[in-house]
N, C-alpha and C positions, 0 to 999 in steps of 0.2 A: 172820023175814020181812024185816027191815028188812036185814037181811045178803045177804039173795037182792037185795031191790032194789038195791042198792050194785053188787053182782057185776056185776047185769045193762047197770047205766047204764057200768062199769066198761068191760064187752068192748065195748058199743057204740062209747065210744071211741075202743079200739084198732083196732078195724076201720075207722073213718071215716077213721081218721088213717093206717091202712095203706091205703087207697083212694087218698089223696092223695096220699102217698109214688109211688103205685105209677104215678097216672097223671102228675106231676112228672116220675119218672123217665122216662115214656113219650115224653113232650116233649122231653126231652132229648137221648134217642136219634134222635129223628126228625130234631131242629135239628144232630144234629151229623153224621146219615147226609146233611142236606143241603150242608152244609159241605164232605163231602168230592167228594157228585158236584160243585161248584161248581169245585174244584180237581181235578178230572179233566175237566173239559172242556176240548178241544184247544186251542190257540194257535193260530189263523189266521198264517201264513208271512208276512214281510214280500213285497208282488207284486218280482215278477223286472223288473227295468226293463232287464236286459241283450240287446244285440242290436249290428245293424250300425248302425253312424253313418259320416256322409257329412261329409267336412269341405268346409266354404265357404269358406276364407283361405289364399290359396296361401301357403306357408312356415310354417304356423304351428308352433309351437315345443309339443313334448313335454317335460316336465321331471319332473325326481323325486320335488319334493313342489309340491303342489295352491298354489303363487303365483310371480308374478313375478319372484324371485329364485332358485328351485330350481333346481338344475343340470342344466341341458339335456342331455336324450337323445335328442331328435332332430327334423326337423322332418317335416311332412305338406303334402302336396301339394292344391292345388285341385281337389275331384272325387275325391279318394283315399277309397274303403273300408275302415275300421277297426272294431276290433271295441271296444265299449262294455263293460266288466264288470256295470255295475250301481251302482258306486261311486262317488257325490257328496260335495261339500264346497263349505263358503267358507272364502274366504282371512279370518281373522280380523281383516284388516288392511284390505283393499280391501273386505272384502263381495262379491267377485264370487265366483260359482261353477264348480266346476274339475269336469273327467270323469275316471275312470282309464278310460285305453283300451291296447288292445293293437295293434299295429302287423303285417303282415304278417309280420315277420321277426321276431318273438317279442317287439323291445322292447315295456316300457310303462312309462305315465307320465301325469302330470296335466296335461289342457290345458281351454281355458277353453268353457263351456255354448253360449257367445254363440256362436260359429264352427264347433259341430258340428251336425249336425242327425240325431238319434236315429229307428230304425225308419223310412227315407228311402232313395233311390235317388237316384242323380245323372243330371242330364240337362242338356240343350242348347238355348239358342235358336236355334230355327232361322232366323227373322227376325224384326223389328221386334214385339217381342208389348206390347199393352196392357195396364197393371197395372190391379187392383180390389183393392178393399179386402175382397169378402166377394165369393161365388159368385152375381153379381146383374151383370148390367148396368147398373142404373142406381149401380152403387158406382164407377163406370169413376174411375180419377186422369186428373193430367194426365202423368203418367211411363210411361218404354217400357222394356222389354230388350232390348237388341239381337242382330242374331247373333252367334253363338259366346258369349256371355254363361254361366257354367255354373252352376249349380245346382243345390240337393237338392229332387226332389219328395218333398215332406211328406204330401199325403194326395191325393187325388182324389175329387170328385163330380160324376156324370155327364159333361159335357164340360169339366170343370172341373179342373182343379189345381195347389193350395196349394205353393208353391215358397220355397224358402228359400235366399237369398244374398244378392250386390253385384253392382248393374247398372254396365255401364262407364261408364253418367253419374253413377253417385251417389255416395252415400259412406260410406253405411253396410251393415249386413247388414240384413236387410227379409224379413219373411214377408208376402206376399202372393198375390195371385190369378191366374191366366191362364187362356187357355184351353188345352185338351189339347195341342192340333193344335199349337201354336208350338213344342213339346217333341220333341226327339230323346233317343232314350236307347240310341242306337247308339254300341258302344264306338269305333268308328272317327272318329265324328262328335266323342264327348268329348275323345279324344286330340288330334284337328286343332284344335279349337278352343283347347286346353290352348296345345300348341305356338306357333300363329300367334298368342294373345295375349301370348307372350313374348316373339316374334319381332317385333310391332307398337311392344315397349316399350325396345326395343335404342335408344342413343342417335341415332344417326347413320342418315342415309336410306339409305345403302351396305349397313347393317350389317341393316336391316332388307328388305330386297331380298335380299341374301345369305338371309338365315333363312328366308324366306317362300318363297324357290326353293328349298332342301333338303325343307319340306314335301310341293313339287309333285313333286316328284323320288324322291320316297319310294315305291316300290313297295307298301308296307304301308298307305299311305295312301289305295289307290284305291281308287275310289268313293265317299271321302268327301261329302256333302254341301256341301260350302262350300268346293269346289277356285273353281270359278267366281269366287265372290267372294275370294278368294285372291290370284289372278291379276291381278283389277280393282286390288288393292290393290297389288302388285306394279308395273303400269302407272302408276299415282297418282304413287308412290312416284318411279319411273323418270323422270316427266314434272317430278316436282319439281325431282330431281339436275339434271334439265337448266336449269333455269331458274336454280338456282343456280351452277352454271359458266357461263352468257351473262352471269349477275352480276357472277361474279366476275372475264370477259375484260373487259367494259365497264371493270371501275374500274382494269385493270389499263393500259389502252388512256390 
């Protein structure tokens, strides 16, 4: 009898201790079936930041590696369309940050964050527009943009949009506020503008007279919006010349 009771206590045992094994092992399976849906769950894509960028700095300089010393491949025009890869950096040296962009004619190269403006259209002052700081009127500054002044519009709200450049009185690049209606985004208006602020920065009052009369002369130019004011400056300009030759007969006298 005493052999039966040993037996009995015996198997009891092995089956409690086989229950534990059994649901241990159960555990086990489960924490390692979670492990691996854990590591089959997808990687969300780094987002795409590539698109068109609008450069604000006429000439600014294209180079091969992302800082100021990299060797220049080309430069970019004020209001020029370039394409953005997606690809940032800082210069480890400066700290500023650099774009890879591509260029219409296939170059590319690293140029600086500050003077492109990402997912942006380029447009034009049409006259005297009032700057704000935020899409409010009562944010009004005391600064304006003038005409021909060019620019990337950055966003738009209601009658409202977010522009990104340099007004010809300032002196830096500026994200600020306008309203719509001061904005031309007529490529003919961008061009004239382009031009006659080259033609305004020519040294000599001759030279710009000269330049300002090839614009009005331009058959591709017509209809621009800012012939008118063109003209006026062309006259300005004329009226100057003269006053400097009566100058110059007086001292000569």
């Amino acid at each position: 009898m005493k052999k039966i009771i040993v037996a009995i206590i015996s198997l009891s045992t092995i089956l409690v201790s086989c229950g534990a094994e059994g649901e241990k092992s159960k555990k086990t399976t489960e924490d390692q079936s979670t492990e691996v849906k854990k590591e089959e769950t997808p990687v969300t894509e780094a987002e795409d930041k590539s698109g068109d960028a609008i450069c604000v700095l006429d000439k600014l300089s294209v180079r091969e590696t992302p800082n100021a010393k990299g060797k220049w491949v080309a430069s970019m025009s004020l209001g020029e369309k370039v394409y953005f890869t997606g690809e940032t950096t800082l210069d480890s040296v400066s700290k500023k940050e650099y774009l890879k962009v591509k260029l219409i004619d296939g170059k590319e190269g690293w140029s600086r964050a500050t003077f492109l403006a990402v997912d942006s259209k380029v447009g034009v002052m049409l006259q005297d527009a009032n700057v704000y700081k935020r899409p409010d009127l009562l944010t009004k500054t005391d600064t304006k943009y003038s005409p021909m002044d060019i620019v990337a519009v950055v966003s738009t709200q209601d009658d409202w949009a977010q522009v990104k450049g340099k007004r010809a009185e300032g002196k830096y690049i500026e994200e600020v506020w306008v309203k719509s209606a001061n904005i031309s985004e007529k490529q003919v208006d961008i061009a004239v503008a382009k031009f006659a602020g080259q033609a305004m920065a020519k040294e000599t009052m001759t030279d710009r007279i000269v330049a300002l009369k090839e614009i009005v002369d331009n058959s591709d130019f017509a209809g621009a919006s800012f012939m008118d004011l063109i003209k006026q400056k062309i006259q300005d300009y004329e009226s100057k010349n003269k006053e400097i030759d009566v100058q110059d007969v007086k001292v000569e006298e």
